[in-house]
N, C-alpha and C positions, 0 to 999 in steps of 0.2 A: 420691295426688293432689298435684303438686307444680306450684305456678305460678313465675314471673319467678326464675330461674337465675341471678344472678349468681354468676361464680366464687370458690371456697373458703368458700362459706357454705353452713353446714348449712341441712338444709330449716329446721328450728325459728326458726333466726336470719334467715331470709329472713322467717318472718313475720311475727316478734315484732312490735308495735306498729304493724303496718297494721290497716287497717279490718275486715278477714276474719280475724284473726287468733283471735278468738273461736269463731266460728264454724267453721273448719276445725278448732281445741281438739277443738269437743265432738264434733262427725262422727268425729273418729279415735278418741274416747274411747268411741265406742257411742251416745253419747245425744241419737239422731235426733231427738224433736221440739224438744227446744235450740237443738239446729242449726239446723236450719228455722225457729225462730221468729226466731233471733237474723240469718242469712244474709238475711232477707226482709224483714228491718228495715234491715239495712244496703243491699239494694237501693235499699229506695224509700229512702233516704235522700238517697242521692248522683246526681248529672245521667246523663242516660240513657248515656252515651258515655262516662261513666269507666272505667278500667279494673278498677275494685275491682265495682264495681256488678254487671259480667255477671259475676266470679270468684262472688261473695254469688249469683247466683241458679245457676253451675252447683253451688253446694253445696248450695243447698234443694232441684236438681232431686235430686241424690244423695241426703239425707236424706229426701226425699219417697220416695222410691221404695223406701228403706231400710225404710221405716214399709206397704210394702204397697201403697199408694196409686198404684199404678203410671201408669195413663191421668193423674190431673195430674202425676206426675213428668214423662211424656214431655211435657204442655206446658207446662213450664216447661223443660226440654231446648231446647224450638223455641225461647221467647225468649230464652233464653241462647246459642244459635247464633246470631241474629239477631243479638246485641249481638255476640257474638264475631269474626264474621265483619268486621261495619263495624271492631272498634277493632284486632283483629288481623289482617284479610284471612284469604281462604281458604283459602292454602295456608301458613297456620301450623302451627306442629306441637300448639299450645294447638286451634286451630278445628279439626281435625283428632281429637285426641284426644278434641273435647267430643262429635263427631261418634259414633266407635264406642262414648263411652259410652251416649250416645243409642240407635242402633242395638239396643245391648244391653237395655236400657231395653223394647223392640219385643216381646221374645223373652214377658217375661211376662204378655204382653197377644197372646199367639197370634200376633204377625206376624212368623212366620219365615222367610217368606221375601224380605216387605220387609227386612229384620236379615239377611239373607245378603250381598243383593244392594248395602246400607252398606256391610258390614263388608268384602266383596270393595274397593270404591271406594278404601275409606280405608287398608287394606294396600298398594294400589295405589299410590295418592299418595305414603304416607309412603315405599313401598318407592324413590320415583327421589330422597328426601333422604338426606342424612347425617348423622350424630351421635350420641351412644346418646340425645335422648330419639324421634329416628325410629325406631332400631331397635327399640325397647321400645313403641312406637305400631303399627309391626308386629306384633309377638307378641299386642297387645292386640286388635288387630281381628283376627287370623287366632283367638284363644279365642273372641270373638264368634261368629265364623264356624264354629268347632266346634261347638258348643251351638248353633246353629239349623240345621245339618247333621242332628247328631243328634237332634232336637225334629219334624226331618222323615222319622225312619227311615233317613237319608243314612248309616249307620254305618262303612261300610266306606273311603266316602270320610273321614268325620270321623278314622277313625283316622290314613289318610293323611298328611291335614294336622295332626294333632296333633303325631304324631312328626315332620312335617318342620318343624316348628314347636320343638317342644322340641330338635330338633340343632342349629339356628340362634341359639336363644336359651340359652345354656347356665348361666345365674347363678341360682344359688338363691334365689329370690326368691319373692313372693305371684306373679308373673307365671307362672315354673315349675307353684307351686300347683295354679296353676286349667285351667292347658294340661294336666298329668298327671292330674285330676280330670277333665278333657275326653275323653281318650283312656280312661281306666277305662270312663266311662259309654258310649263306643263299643264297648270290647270287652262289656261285658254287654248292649248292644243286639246284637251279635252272639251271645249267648249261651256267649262262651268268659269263663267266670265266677271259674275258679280265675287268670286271667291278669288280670281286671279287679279280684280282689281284693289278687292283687300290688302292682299300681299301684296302687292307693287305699294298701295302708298305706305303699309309698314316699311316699305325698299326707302320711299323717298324721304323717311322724316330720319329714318339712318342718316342716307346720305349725305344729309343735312349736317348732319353732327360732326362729318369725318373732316381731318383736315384738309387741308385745301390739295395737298400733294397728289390725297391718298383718293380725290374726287377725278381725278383727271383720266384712269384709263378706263372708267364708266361714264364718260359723258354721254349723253344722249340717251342710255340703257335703261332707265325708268324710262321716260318718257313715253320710248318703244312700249312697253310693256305695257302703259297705262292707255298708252292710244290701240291697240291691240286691242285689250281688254273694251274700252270704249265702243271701238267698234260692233265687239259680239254683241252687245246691248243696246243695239239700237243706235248708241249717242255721235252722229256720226261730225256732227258740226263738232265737239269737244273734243274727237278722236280728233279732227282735221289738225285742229289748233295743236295739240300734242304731238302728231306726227311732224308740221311743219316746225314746231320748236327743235324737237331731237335733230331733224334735218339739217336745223341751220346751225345747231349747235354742233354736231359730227361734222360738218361739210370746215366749220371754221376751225378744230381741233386736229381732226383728223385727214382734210380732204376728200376729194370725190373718190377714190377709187376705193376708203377702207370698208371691210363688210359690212361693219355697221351703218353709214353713210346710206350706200346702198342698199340695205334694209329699210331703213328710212325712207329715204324715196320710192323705193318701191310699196308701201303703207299709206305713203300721200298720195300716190296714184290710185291707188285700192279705195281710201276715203270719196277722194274725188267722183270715183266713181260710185260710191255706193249714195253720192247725194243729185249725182246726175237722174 
């Protein structure tokens, strides 16, 4: 999550001693309702049109949704568009990005096809800009766009666009992460299982590598993927152990109600059942 770019400053010193400075702290740190209490203070603090004001509410929408609470994340997404669009116009690459998080936002609350039909617009737009934070606004809305492909059974096409998604965007990053986490979970909706557990542990020795900030709104997300894949293959005792990992690990990150979570458990149940 990176805002106001000026050059040769790192993100940290870009935020140091602004108003959200706190507040984006504790988001990267994990500790969503911080965040949220602290970003939602800072909104109402400051006139409707400031620039700090709609940054403080796209972080509550983020830590709200972080926390489960999906349906108010996405409305507090809308009044953070709302502001974003007036103080930055709409074809920023800030209103833009707030956009396919939003979209994304869609996926855990079943609208995947409204979340397609974003995340197409907003690959669109960013794709006639320049710069890398357009081209990394690309890759984010075309993973959006994976995951409610494959949320609709679309597997074949999701794989498509993963890989031509991961040739274009080539940097090891949380962005790679969750595009090659995209394309696993398509080849196991395909059922070629031994290919999609390939890809998941290429997912997990990334993840490995990323810093600690940048591990946090993928927790549990290999695991799924590897116990998934485990499954198709027979391996149903090492799916178990993987699915109950991601579990306990989303349940203590994110609690019980976020979609992941309950993906999760609902995986352990599935194991459970297939060694019953």
């Amino acid at each position: 999550m990176r805002f106001f770019r000026p050059r040769g400053r790192s993100d940290a010193e870009r935020m140091t001693g602004t108003p959200v400075a706190e507040a984006k702290a504790l988001y990267e740190g994990g500790r969503y309702v911080e965040a949220e209490a602290e970003a939602r203070t800072v909104a109402r603090s400051r006139p409707r049109d400031d620039q700090y004001a709609a940054v403080a509410l796209n972080i509550a929408a983020l830590a709200t949704g972080a926390q489960g609470r999906h349906a108010e994340a996405l409305a507090t997404y809308d009044e953070a568009l709302a502001a974003f669009s007036r103080i930055f116009g709409d074809d920023h690459w800030l209103t833009l990005k707030l956009r396919s998080d939003r979209a994304q936002q869609m996926t855990s609350l079943g609208q995947h096809a409204e979340c397609e039909a974003e995340c197409r617009a907003v690959a669109e737009a960013a794709g006639r800009g320049t710069g890398p934070e357009m081209t990394k606004l690309v890759a984010a809305a075309r993973n959006g766009l994976v995951f409610a492909l494959n949320a609709q059974g679309r597997h074949q096409e999701a794989e498509t666009l993963a890989r031509e998604a991961l040739t274009a965007y080539p940097d090891r990053d949380r962005m790679s992460l969750v595009l090659r986490l995209g394309l696993a979970r398509s080849l196991n909706g395909q059922a070629r299982h031994e290919e999609a557990l390939t890809e998941a542990r290429h997912a997990e020795r990334l993840y490995r590598t990323l810093p600690e900030c940048q591990r946090h709104p993928d927790v549990g997300a290999v695991e799924l993927v590897v116990a998934t894949a485990l499954l198709g293959l027979g391996r149903s005792l090492d799916a178990r152990r993987q699915a109950a990992a991601a579990h306990e690990a989303c349940l203590a990150s994110f609690g019980p109600d976020h979609r992941r979570t309950i993906e999760a458990r609902t995986l352990l149940e599935h194991t459970d059942g297939a060694r019953s």
